[in-house]
C-alpha positions as CSV (number, residue, x, y, z in Angstrom):
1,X,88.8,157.5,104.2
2,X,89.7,159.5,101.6
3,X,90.5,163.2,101.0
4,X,87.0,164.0,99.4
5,X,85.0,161.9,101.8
6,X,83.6,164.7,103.0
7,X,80.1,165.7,103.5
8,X,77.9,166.9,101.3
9,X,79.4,165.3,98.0
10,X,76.4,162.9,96.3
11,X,78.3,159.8,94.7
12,X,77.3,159.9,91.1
13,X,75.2,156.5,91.0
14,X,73.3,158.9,93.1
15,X,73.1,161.8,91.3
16,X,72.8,160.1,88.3
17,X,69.4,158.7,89.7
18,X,68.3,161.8,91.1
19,X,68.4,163.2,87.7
20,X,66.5,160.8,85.5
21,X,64.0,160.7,88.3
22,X,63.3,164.4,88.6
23,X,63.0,165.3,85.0
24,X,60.3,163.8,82.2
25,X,60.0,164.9,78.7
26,X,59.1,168.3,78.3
27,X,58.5,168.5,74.3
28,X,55.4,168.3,72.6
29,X,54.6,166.2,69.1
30,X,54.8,167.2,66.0
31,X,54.3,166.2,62.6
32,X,57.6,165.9,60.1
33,X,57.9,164.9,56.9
34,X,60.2,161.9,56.8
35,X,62.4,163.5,55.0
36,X,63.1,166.2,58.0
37,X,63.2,163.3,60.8
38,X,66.3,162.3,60.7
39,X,67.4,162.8,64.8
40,X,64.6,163.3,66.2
41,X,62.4,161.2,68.8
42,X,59.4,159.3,67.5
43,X,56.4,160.3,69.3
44,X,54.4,157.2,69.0
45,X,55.3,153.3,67.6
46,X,55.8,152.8,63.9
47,X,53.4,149.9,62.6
48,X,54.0,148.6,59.3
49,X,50.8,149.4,57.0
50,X,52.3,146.6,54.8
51,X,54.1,143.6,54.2
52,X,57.6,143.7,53.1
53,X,58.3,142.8,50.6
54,X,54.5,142.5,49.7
55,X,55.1,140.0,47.1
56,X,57.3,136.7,46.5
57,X,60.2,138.4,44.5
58,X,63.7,136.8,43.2
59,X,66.9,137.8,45.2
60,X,68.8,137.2,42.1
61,X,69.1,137.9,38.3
62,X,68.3,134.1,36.8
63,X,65.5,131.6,35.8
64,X,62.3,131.3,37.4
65,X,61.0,127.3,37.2
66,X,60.2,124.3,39.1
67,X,62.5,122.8,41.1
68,X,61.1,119.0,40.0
69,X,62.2,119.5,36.7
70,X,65.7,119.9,37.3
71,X,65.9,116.8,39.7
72,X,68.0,115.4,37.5
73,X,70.4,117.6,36.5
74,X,73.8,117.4,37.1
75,X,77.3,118.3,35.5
76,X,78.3,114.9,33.6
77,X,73.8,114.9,32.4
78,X,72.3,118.9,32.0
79,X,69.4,119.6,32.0
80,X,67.5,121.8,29.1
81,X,64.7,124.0,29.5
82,X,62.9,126.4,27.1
83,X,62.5,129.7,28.1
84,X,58.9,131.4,27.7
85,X,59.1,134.5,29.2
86,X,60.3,137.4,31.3
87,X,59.5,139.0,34.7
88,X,61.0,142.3,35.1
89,X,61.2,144.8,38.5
90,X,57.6,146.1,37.7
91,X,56.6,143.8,34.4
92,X,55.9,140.4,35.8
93,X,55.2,137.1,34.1
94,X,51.3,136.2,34.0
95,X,51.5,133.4,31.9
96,X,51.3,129.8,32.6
97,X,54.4,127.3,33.3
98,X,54.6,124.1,31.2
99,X,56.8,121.6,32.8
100,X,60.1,121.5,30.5
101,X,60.1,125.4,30.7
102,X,61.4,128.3,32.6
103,X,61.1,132.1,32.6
104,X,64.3,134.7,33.2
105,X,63.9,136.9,35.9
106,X,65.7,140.0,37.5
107,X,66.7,140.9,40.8
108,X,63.6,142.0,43.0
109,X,61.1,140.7,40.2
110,X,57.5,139.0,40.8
111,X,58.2,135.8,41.7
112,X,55.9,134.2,39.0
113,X,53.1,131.7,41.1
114,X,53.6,128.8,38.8
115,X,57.4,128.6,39.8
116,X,58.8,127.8,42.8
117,X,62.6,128.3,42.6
118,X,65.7,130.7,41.0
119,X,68.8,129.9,39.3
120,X,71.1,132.4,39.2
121,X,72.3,133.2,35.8
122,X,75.8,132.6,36.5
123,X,74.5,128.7,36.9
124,X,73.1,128.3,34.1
125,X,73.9,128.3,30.0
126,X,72.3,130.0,27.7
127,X,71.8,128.9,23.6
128,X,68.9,130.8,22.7
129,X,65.6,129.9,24.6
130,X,67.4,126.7,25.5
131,X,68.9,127.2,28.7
132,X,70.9,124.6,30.2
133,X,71.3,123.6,34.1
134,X,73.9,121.3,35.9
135,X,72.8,121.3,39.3
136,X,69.0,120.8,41.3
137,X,68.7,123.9,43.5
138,X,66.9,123.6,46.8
139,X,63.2,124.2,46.9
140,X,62.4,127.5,46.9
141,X,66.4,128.5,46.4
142,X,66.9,132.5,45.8
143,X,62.8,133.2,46.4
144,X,62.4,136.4,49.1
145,X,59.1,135.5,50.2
146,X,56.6,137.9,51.1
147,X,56.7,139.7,54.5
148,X,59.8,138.1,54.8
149,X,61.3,141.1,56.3
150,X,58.3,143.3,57.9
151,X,54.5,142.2,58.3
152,X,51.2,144.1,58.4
153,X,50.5,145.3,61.4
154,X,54.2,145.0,62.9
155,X,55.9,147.2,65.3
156,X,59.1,148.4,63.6
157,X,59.8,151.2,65.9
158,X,59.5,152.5,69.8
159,X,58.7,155.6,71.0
160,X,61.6,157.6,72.3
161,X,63.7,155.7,69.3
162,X,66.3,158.3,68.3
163,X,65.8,158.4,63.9
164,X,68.9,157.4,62.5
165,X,70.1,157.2,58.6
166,X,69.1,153.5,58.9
167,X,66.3,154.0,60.1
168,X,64.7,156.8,57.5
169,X,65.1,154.2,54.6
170,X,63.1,151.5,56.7
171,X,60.2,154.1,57.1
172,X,60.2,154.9,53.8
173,X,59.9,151.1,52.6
174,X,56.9,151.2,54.8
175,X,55.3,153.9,52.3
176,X,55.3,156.4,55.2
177,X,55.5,159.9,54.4
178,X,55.1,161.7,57.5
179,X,55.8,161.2,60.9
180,X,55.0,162.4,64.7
181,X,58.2,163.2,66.6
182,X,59.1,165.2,69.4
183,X,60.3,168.9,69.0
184,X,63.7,170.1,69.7
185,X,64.8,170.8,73.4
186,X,66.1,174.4,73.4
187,X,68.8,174.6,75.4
188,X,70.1,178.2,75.9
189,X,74.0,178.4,77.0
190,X,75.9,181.2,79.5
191,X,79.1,181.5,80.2
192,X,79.9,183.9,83.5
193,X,82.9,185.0,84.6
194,X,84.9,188.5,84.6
195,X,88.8,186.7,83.6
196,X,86.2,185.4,80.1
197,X,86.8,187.2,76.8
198,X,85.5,186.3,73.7
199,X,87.7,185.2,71.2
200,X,89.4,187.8,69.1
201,X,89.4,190.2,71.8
202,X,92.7,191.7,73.5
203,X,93.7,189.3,76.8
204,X,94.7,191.4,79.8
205,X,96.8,189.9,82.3
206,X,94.5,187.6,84.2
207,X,92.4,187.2,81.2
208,X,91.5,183.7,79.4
209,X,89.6,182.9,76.2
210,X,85.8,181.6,76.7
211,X,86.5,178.3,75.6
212,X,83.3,176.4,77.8
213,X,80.7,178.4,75.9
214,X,82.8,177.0,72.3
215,X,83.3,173.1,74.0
216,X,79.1,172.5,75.2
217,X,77.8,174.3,72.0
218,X,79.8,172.1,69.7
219,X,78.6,169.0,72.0
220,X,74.8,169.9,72.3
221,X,75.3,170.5,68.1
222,X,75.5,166.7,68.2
223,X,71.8,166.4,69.9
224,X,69.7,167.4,67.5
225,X,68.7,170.8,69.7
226,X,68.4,174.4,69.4
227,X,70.8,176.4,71.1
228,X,70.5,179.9,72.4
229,X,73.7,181.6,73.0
230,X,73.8,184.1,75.6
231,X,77.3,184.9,75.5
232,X,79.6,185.5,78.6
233,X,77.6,187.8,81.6
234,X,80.4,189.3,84.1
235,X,80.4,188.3,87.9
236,X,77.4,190.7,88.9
237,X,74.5,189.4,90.5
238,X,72.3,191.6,89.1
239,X,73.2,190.8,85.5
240,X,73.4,187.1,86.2
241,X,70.2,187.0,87.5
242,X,68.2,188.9,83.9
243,X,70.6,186.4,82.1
244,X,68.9,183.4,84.1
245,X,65.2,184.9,83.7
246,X,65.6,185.4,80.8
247,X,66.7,182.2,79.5
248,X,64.5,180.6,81.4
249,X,61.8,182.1,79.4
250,X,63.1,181.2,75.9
251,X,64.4,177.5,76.8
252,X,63.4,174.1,78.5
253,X,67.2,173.9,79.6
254,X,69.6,176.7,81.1
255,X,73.1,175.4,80.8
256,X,75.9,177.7,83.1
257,X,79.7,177.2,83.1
258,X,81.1,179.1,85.7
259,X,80.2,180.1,89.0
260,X,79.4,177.1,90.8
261,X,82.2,177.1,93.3
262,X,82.5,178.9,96.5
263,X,84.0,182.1,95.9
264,X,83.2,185.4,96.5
265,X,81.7,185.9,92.9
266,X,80.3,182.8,92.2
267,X,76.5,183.9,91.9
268,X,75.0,181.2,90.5
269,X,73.8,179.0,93.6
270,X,72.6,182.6,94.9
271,X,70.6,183.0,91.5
272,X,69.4,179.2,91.7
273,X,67.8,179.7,94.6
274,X,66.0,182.8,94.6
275,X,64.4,181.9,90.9
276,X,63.9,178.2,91.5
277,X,65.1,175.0,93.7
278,X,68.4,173.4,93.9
279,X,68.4,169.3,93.4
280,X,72.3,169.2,94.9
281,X,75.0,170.9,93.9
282,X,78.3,169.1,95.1
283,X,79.2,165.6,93.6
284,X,82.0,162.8,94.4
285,X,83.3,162.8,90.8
286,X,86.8,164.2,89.5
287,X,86.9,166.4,87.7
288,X,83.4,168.1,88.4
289,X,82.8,168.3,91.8
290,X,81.1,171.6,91.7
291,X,77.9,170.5,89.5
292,X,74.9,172.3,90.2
293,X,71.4,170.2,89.0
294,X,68.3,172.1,89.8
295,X,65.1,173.6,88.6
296,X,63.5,177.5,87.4
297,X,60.2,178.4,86.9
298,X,60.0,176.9,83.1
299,X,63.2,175.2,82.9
300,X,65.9,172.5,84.2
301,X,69.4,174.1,85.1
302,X,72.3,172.6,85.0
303,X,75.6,174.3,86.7
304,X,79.2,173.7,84.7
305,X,81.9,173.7,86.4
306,X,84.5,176.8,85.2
307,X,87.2,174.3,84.5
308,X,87.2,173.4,80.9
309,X,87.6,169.3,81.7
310,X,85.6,170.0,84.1
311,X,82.9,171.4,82.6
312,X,82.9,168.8,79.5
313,X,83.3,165.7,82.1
314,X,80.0,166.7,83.6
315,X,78.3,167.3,80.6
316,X,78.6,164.5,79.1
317,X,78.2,162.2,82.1
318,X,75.6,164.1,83.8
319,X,73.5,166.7,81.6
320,X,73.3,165.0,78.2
321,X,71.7,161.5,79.6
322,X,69.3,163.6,81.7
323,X,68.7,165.6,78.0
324,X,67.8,162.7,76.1
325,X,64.8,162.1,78.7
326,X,63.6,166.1,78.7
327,X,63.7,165.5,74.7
328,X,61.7,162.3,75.0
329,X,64.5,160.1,73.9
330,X,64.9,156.2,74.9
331,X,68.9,157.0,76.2
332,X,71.1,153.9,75.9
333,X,73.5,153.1,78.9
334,X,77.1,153.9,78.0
335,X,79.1,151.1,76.6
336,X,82.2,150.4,78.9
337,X,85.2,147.9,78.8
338,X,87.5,146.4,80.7
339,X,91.4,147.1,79.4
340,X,95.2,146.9,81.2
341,X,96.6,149.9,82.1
342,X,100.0,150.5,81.0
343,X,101.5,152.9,83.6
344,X,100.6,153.6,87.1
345,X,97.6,155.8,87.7
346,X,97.8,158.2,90.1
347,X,94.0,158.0,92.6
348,X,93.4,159.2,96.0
349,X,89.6,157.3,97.2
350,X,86.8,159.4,97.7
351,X,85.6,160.3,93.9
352,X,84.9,158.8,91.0
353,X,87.4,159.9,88.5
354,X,87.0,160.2,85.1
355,X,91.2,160.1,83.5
356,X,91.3,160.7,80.2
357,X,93.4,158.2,78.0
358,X,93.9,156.4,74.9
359,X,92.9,153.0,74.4
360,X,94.0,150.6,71.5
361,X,94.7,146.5,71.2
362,X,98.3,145.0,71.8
363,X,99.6,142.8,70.1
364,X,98.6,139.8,72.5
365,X,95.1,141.0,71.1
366,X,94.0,142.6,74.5
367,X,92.6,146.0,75.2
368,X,95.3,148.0,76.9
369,X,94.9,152.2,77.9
370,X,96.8,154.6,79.0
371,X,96.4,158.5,80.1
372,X,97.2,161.4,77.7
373,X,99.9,162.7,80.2
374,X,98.9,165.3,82.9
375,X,94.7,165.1,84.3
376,X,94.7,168.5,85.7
377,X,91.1,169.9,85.1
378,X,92.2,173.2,83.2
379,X,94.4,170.9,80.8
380,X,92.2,170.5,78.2
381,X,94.7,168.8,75.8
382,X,93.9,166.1,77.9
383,X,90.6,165.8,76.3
384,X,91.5,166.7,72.5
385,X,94.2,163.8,73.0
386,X,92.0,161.1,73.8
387,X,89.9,158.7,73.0
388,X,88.3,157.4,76.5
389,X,87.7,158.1,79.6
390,X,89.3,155.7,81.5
391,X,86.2,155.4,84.8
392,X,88.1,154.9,88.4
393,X,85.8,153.5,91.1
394,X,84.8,155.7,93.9
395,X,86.6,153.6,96.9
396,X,89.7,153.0,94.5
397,X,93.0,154.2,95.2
398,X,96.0,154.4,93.4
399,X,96.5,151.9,90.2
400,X,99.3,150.0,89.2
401,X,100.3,148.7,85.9
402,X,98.9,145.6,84.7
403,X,95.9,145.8,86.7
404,X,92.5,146.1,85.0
405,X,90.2,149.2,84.9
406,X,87.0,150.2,83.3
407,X,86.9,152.3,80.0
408,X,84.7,154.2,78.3
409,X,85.2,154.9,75.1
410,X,83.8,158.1,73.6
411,X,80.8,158.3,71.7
412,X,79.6,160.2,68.4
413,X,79.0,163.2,70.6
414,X,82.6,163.6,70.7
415,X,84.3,162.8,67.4
């Protein structure tokens, strides 16, 4: 048994669980223009009012004409047609197609109906209106057809699909101007603790700089939410408790870092639950064992660790995922690998720990990782120096080199 097999800690598959299961989405729709989606949830499915394209266009600059008569063209015997007329991007051909003839065409043009294939111009020789070919293209060769892409009627897009850059140019094809999307979560941030000072200010001995408050608002900046800052509040009940009532007022998510631990001034589980419920509050993760999940009156909380690794493990593990479903979002799972470890990792059994390394490919072609250097949850180089977390198994132990472990490299929340 290992050291932390102890009572009381909730493995995180568990917590994890408890989470998504204990939270739904908490914002309303509303209407955007498309053009102020971008990030946001969709509120209900996207149907194409269209076909796209919505007509029989060329996917190449060329000649528009019937594939019969160029069945016998080759190089050593060309084939000459006369050219009768143009189709342009938003001037198509209307006329008629003698056989012997052929029409030049642009890139996206109206495929005329009396033709059935494109040459591209670079196949083909130009003298005049005679234009020469030295090859039979395939039947309907360089022809987009129509709805080729999109029909009427066609779902293009879920609810709870988060709006990304390529997704706003695929509305827009659809002719869709507005859209109904979830609001932003508001998430309102506190950092407690009497050693915290804000940046700029003198440090006393015993003093640190409020970094927590700096490393979850840059993070939640990523989501697409509005933040409410409430600053650092000092160990005192009294003022941790208006801090709490108060955000929990303003947002749909109170986010603390600091607090959570067992101290003599750490208020927070004392504030949790005389305003609302706790759902746990000690996990078998490292680092992040003190992570408090529960709920206020109007609101989620979630409990940060005071540790700076700490506090960003669990937040991005644990309060983000559980976000995306308060915000209506369709969250993916996170995308892990298996690499070779380079060095020995230092694990005693009983958590989950979440190392932070670097992973890259050797020059055998396989994915190898190892650890930015010391794992200590105040080190926070360990996080700015990384590009993974490399994911340690509850029941594992210690891990030698050579031997194969999960990683999980980080996502855009963290570039």
């Amino acid at each position: 048994m290992g050291c932390c097999d102890v009572k009381g800690l909730m493995p995180l598959e568990q917590a994890l669980t408890k989470l998504q299961t204990s939270v739904a989405n908490v914002c309303e729709a509303i209407s955007l223009p498309l053009s102020q989606a971008l990030g946001f949830a969709l509120a209900e499915d996207i149907q194409s009012p269209i076909n796209v394209p919505s007509f029989n266009n060329s996917a190449m600059d060329g000649y528009a004409m019937n594939q019969a008569d160029l069945l016998e063209a080759d190089a050593a015997h060309p084939v000459a047609l006369k050219m009768i007329g143009k189709s342009f991007a938003g001037a198509p051909y209307t006329g008629e197609l003698p056989a012997g003839c052929c029409i030049r065409i642009m890139t996206g043009a109206v495929m005329p109906s009396c033709a059935d294939s494109v040459v591209m111009q670079e196949r083909a020789q130009a003298n005049g209106e005679q234009i020469s070919f030295t090859n039979t293209p395939k039947l309907g060769d360089n022809v987009r057809k129509a709805a080729e892409d999109i029909q009427l009627g066609q779902s293009v897009l879920k609810v709870g699909h988060k709006l990304t850059t390529r997704d706003i140019p695929l509305i827009a094809s659809l002719g869709i101007s507005d859209i109904s999307v979830f609001r932003k979560l508001k998430v309102a941030v506190i950092s407690s603790g009497d050693e915290l000072k804000n940046l700029g200010e003198p440090l006393r001995e015993g003093d640190i700089y409020d970094s927590n408050r700096y490393s979850i608002i840059a993070l939640l900046s990523r989501l697409n939410v509005d933040i409410i800052d409430f600053g650092i509040i000092k160990d005192d009940l009294a003022l941790i408790t208006e801090a709490v009532k108060s955000a929990d007022q303003q947002a749909d998510v109170v986010i603390t870092s600091g607090g959570v631990s067992v101290g003599e001034a750490d208020f927070i589980k004392d504030v949790l639950t005389e305003l609302g419920e706790i759902g746990f509050w000690k996990l078998a993760i490292k680092p992040g064992k003190p992570f408090a999940f529960g709920k206020l009156p109007h609101s989620v909380f979630f409990g940060l660790p005071g540790n700076p690794v700490s506090a960003m493990v669990t937040l991005y593990q644990l309060a983000v995922p559980t976000m995306a479903t308060l915000s209506g979002f369709n969250a993916a799972p996170a995308i892990r690998f298996n690499a070779l470890t380079t060095e020995r990792l230092r694990k005693a059994a009983g958590r989950t720990d979440f190392q932070r390394g670097n992973y890259s490919v050797n020059e055998n072609g396989q994915l190898v990782v190892n650890t930015t250097g010391s794992q200590g949850s105040g080190v926070f180089s360990s996080m700015s120096q990384s590009n993974c977390f490399i994911v340690l198994e509850q029941d594992r132990g210690d891990v030698e080199i050579g031997e194969t472990v999960t990683i999980e490299p980080y996502n855009a929340l963290m570039d």
